[in-house]
C-alpha positions as CSV (number, residue, x, y, z in Angstrom):
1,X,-16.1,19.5,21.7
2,X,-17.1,23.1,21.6
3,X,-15.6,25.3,18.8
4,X,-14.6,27.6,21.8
5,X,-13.1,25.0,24.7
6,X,-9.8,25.8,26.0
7,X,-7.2,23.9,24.3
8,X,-3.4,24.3,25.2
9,X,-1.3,22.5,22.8
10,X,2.4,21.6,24.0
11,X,4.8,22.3,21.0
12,X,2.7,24.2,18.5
13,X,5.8,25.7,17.1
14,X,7.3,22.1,16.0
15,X,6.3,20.1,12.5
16,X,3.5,18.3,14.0
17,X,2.0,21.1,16.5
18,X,2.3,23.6,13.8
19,X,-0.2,21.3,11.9
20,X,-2.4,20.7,14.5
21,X,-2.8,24.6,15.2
22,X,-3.4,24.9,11.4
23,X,-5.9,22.5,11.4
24,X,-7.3,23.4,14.5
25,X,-7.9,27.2,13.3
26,X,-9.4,26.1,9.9
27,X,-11.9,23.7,11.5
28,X,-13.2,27.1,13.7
29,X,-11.7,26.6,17.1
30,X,-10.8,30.2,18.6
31,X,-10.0,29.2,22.2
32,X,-6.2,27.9,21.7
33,X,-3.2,28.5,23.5
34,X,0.5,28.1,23.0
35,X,3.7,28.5,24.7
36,X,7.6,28.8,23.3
37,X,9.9,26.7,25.6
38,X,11.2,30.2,25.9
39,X,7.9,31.3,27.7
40,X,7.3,27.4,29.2
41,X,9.9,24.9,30.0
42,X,8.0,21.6,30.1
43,X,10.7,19.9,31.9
44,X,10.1,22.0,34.9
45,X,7.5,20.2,37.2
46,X,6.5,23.5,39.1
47,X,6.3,25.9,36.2
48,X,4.0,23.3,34.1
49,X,1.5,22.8,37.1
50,X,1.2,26.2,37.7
51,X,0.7,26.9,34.1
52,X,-2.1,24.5,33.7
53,X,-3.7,25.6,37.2
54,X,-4.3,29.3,36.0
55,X,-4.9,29.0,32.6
56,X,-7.8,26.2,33.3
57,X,-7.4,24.4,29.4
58,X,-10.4,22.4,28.8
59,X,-7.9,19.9,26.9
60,X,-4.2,19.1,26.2
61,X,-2.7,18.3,22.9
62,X,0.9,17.1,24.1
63,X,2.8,17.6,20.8
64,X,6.0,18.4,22.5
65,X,9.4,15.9,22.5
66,X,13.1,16.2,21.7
67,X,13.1,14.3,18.4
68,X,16.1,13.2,15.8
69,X,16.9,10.7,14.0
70,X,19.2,7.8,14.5
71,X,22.5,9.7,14.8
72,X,20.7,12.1,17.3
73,X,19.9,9.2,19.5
74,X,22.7,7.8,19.5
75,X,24.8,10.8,20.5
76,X,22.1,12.1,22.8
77,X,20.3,8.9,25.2
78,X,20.4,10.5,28.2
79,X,18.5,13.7,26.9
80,X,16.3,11.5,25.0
81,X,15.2,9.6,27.6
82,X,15.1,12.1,30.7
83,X,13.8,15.6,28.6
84,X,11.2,13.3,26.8
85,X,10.0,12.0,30.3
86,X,10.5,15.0,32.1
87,X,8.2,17.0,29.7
88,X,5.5,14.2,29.4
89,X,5.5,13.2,32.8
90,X,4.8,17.0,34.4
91,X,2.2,17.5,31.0
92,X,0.2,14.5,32.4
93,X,0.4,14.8,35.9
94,X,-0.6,18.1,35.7
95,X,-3.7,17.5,33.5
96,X,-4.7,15.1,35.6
97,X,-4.5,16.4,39.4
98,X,-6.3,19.5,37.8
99,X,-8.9,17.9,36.6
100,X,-8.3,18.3,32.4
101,X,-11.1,16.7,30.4
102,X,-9.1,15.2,27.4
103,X,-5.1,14.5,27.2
104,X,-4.0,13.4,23.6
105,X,-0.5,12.3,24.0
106,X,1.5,11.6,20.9
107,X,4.3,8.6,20.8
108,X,5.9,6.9,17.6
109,X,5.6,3.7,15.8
110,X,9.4,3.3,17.6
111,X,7.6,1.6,21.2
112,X,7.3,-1.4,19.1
113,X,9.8,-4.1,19.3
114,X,12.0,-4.1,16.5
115,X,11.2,-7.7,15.4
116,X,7.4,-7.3,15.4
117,X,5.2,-9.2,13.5
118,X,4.5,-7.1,10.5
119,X,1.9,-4.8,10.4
120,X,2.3,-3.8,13.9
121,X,-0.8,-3.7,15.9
122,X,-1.6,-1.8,19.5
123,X,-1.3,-5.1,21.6
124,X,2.4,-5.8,20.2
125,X,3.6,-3.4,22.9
126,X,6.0,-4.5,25.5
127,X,6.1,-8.0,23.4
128,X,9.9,-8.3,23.5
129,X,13.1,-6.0,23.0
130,X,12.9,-2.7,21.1
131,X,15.1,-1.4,18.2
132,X,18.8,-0.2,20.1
133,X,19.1,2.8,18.0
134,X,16.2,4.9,19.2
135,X,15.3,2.6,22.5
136,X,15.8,5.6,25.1
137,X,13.3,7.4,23.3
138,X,11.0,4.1,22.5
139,X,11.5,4.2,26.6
140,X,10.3,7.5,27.5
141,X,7.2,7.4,25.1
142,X,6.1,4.0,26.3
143,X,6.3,5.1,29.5
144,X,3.9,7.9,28.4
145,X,1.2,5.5,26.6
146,X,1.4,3.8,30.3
147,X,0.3,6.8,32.3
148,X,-2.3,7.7,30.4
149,X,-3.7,4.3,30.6
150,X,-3.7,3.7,34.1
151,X,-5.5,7.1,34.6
152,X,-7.9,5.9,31.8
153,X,-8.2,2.6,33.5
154,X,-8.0,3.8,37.8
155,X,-10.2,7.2,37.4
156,X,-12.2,6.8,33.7
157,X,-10.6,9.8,32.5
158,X,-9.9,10.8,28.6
159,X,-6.9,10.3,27.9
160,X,-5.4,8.6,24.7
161,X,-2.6,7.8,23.1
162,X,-1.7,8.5,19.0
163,X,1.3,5.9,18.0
164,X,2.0,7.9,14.3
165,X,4.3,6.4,11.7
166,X,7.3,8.2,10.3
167,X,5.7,12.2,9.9
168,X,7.5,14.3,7.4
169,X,5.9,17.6,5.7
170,X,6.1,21.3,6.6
171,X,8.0,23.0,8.6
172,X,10.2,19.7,9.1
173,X,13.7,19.9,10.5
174,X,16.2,19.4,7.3
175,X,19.4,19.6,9.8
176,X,21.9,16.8,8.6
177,X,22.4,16.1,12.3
178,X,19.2,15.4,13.9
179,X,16.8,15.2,10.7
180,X,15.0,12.0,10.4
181,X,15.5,10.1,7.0
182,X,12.8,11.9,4.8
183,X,13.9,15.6,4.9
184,X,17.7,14.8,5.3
185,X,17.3,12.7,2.1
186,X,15.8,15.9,0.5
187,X,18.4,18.2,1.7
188,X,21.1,15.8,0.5
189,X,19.3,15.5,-2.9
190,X,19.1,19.1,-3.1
191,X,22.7,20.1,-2.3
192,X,23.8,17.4,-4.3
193,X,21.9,18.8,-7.1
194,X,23.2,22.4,-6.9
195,X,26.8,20.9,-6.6
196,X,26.8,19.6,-9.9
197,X,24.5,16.8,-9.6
198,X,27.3,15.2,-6.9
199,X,27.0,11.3,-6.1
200,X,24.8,11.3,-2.8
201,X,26.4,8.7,0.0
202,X,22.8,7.4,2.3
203,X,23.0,5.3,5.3
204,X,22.7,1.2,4.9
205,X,21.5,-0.8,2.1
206,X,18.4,0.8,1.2
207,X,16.9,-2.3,2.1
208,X,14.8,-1.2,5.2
209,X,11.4,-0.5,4.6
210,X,9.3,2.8,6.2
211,X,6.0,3.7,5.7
212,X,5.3,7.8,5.8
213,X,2.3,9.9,6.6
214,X,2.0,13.6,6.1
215,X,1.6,15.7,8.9
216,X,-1.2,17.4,7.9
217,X,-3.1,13.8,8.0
218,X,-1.5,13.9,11.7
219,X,-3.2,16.4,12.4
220,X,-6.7,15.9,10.9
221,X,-6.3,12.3,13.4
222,X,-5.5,14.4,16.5
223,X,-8.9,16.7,15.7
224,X,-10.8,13.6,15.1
225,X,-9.8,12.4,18.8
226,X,-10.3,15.6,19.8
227,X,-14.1,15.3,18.6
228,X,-14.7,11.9,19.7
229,X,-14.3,9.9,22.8
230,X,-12.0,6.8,21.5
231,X,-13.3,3.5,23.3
232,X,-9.4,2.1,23.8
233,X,-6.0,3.7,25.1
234,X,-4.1,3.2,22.1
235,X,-4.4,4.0,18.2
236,X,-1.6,3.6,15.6
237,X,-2.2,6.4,12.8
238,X,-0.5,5.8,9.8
239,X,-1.5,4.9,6.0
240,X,-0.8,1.2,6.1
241,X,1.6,1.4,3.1
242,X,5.4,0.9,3.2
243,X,8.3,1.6,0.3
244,X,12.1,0.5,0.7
245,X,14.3,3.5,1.5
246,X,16.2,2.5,-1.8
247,X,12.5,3.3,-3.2
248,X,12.3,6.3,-1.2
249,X,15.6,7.7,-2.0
250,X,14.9,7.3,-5.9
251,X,11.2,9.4,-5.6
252,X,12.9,12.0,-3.8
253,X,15.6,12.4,-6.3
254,X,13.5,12.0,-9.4
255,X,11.2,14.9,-7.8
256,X,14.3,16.7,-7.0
257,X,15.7,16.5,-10.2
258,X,19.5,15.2,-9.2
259,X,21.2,13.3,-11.8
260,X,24.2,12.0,-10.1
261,X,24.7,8.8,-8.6
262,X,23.3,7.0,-5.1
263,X,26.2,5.3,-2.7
264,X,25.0,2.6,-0.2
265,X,27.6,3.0,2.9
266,X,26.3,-0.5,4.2
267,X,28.7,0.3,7.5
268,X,26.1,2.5,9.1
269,X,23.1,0.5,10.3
270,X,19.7,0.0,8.4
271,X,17.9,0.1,12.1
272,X,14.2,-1.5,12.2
273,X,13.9,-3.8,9.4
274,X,10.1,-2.8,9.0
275,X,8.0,-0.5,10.4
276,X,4.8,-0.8,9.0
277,X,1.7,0.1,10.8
278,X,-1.9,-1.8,11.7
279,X,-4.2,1.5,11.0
280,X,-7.0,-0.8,11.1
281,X,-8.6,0.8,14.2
282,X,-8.7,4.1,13.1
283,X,-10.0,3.2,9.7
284,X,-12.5,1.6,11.6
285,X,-14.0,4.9,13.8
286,X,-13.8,6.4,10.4
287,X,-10.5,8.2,10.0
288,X,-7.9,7.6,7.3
289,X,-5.4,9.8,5.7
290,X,-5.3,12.0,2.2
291,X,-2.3,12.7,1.3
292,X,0.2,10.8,-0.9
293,X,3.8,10.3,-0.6
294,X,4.2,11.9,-4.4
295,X,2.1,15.0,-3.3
296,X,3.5,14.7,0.3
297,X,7.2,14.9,-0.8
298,X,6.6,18.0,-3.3
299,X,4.8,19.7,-1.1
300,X,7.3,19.3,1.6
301,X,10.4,20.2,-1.3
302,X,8.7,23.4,-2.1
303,X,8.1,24.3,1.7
304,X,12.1,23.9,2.1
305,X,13.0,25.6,-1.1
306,X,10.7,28.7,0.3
307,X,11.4,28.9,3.9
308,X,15.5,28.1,3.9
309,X,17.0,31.3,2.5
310,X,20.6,29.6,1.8
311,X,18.9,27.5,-0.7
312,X,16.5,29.7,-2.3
313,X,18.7,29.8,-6.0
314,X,17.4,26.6,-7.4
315,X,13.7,25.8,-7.6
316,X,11.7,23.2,-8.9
């Protein structure tokens, strides 16, 4: 790939675009473009071909999805499943009618079935029922790992498909509403914290375990299948360590610095018992991640502490 190739990344403003546009910038490549959903809607089919048809990108990063957490997908399936479709669906089409050398589509470690064998490899997909809480999305991303692989498979294009594990880092969405468990845990901490060091109430048991990758390492695996031509369809990229969410709650308060108590509210679900990923494959073509969840989590704390004004009056 040439330092100057076209590349149009779908949501560089979210966590994991962001990163790749960082990355992307630092590693030399000058030729990148970037919409707002202001300036592109990806879930119109007309605007998105049209887009793609006169600005000619030599590639497509597709980093662009309505994301949340378990509470968002449960409020929201309908949006989950049609927007996520909608803006994959055009992204792909698109690319590939107009002839796009590489498509790098990004999923999540959720297409699995909840009951996998544990650590999950590629060829578990579609092996039996996926987890209920976050199916509709689990729906539309499969469903996106399938194109791509019948265009790889009917015209020998290069397209692939990145499965990450739970991303947290910079520029992460702390909203109690549609946050996923890592950043809302850190909010919680952190509010807690400035209230007096307030007991902090957490979904489930604890039990559940999750692994975590920074999204910075997300992004240093989307350049590395941006620079080399992947022999399969489908790569999980992950670390290939897990904790208990008891275990993660307890870093994230001990790097916090809240003193108050943890409450268990075992009526709200745990979801996915485990979710812990085969990275094997990528460890194999030679990528594997850098960051740990110590670092990962302080780095992300300080981010939040800088770049959300109404909690600027406590720092670390």
């Amino acid at each position: 790939m040439e330092k100057d190739s076209k590349i149009y990344l779908a949501g560089h403003r979210g966590m994991v675009g962001a990163a790749i546009w960082r990355v992307l910038k630092k590693k030399g490549y000058s030729n990148l473009i970037g919409r707002t959903s202001k300036e592109l809607d990806l879930r119109n089919q007309k605007a998105v071909f049209d887009f793609i048809k006169i600005e000619k990108p030599d590639v497509v990063i597709d980093a662009a999805a309505r994301v949340g957490g378990i509470l968002a997908n449960n409020n929201y399936p309908f949006q989950f499943l049609m927007e996520n479709m909608q803006i994959q669906n055009n992204l792909i089409d698109a690319a590939h009618k107009l002839d796009v050398k590489k498509f790098i589509f990004l999923g999540s470690s959720c297409i699995y079935p909840k009951l996998a064998p544990q650590p999950l490899k590629e060829e578990y997909l579609l092996t039996d029922s996926l987890e209920p809480t976050n199916e509709w999305y689990a729906i539309a991303k499969i469903t996106g790992v399938k194109a791509c692989q019948a265009i790889r498979k009917q015209f020998g294009k290069d397209f692939v498909s990145l499965m990450p594990t739970n991303l947290y880092g910079t520029h992460d969405n702390f909203d109690l509403e549609t946050s996923h468990v890592l950043p809302a845990m850190i909010r919680k901490f952190h509010e807690a914290k400035i209230n007096g060091n307030a007991p902090v109430t957490l979904w489930g048991s604890g039990k559940p375990m999750r692994e975590f990758l920074f999204v910075d390492d997300m992004a240093e695996a989307v350049v590395f299948a941006l620079e080399n031509t992947l022999p399969e369809y489908l790569y999980n990229v992950g670390t290939g360590m897990d904790i208990t969410i008891k275990e993660l709650a307890e870093t994230i308060q001990q790097t916090i610095g809240h003193k108050g108590d943890i409450v268990w509210d075992s009526s709200k679900p745990d979801g996915t018992p485990r979710k812990l990923m085969d990275v094997s494959k990528m460890h194999s073509l030679g990528w594997k991640h850098q960051m740990g969840l110590q670092e990962g989590i302080e780095k992300t704390y300080k981010w939040f502490l800088t770049n959300n004004d109404s909690f600027k009056q406590v720092k670390m």
